[in-house]
N, C-alpha and C positions, 0 to 999 in steps of 0.2 A: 918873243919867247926865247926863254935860255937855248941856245944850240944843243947843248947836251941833253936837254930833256927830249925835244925835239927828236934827236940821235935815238935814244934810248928807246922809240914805239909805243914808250909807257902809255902815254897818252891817247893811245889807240887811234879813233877817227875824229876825238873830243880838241877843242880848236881855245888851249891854254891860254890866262892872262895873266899880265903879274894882278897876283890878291891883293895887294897893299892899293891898287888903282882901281880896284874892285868889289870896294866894300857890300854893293847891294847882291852880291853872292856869296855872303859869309853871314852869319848868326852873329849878332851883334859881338859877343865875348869875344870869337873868333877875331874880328876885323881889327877889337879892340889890339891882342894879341899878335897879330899882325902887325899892327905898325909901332908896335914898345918892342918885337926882338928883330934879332937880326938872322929872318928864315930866306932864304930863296925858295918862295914860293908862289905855284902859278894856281889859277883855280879856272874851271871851265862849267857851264852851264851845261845842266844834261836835263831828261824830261822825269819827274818826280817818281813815274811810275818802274822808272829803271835802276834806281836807287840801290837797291839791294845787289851785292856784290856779283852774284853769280847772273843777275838780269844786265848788269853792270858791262861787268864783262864780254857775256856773247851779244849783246847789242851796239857796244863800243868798240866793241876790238880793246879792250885795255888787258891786257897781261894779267892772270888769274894770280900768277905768280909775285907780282906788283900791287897786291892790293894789299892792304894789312886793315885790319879791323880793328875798332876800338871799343873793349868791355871792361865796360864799369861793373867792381866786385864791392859785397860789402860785408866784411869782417864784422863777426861780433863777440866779445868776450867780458864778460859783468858787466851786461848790460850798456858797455860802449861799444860806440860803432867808431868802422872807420871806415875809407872808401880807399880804392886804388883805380887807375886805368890803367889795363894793360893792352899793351898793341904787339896783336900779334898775325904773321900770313895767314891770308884767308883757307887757306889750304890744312889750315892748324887747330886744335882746340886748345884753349886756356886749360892750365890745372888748378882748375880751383879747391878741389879739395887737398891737395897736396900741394904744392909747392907755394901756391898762394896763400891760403888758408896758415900754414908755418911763418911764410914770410911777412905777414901780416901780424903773427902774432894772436889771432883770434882761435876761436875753439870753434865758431861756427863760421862758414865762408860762402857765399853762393853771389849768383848774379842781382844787382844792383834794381829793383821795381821800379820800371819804364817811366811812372807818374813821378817818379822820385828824379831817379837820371835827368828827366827832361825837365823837372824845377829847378834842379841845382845847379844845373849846367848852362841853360837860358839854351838849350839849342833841342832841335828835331830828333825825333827818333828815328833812325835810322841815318842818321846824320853827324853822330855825337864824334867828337875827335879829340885829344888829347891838345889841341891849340886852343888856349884860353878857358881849361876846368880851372875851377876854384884851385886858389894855391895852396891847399891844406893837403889836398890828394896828392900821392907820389904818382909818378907815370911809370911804369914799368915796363919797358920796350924788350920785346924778344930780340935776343941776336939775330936773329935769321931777318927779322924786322930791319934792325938797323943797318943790316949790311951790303939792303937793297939798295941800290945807287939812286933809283927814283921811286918814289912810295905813290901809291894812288890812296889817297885818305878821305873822311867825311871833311863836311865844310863847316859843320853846324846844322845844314839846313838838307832837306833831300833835293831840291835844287841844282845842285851844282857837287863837285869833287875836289878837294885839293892835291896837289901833287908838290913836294918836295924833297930834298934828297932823304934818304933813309938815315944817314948820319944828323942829319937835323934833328929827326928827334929825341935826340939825346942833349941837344939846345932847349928843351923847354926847360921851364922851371919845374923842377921836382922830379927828371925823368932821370932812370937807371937803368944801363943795359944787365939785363936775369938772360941767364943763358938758363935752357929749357925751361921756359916761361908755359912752353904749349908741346905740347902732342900732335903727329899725323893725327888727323881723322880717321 
């Protein structure tokens, strides 16, 4: 495991591998993703039922602060659609009706219908992550997202967590750092 990750607590009590040597804890897109860029990324097996960030969290020990979530939005304007993932601290809400919704260019903006998300993306609900969506989607990374040294992210799957630097995500294909992407809750 990277020392710096290691260093950083992100990882809480969660016992990190490199992903790239760990495909059967990724959502196949994921894995695929994995090994076409060049991420420093570690992934770790966690129990499905803790999946969700804030069960995530006080059951791992992983940093509240360190977690950044990934919402699928979807724009619509005459009758086109479009989608985006934005990642942003869990600590935060998306603006979907503002800033997304403009940035998007749509007239209408809201979150992404789960039976949709989870076809398009080949990965689990509550799992969904910005490594390996369709290349058509922009990624839209919160500043506060990116600036995290180590990000605790989905893997694909509710399975497992990935962790890689926050500046990475700005390595995927299609991804742009939006400075106020989100709101305190």
């Amino acid at each position: 495991m990277s020392q710096q990750l290691l260093n950083s607590g992100v990882a809480g009590r969660l016992e990190p591998l490199p992903a790239a040597d760990h495909p059967e804890l990724l959502a196949p897109p994921v894995g695929d993703a994995i090994r076409s860029l060049d991420l420093d990324a570690y992934v770790a097996a966690i129990d499905p039922e803790y999946a969700d960030t804030e069960n995530l969290c006080a059951h791992y020990d992983v940093p509240l602060d360190a977690s950044i979530n990934a919402v699928v939005v979807r724009g619509t304007r005459a009758g086109v659609e479009k989608h985006v993932v934005c990642m942003t601290p869990a600590d935060r809400r998306v603006d979907v009706n503002g800033l997304v919704r403009k940035k998007l260019n749509a007239r209408k903006a809201s979150f992404a219908p789960m039976d949709y998300a989870v076809d398009a993306t080949g990965m689990e609900y509550g799992g969904i992550t910005p490594v390996g969506v369709p290349e058509d989607w922009p990624i839209w990374v919160d500043a506060a997202a990116a600036d995290v040294p180590w990000v605790c992210i989905g893997s694909g799957i509710r399975g497992s967590k990935l962790f890689l630097p926050g500046a990475d995500l700005l390595k995927l294909p299609g991804a742009e750092r939006v400075d106020d992407l989100a709101r305190p809750n």
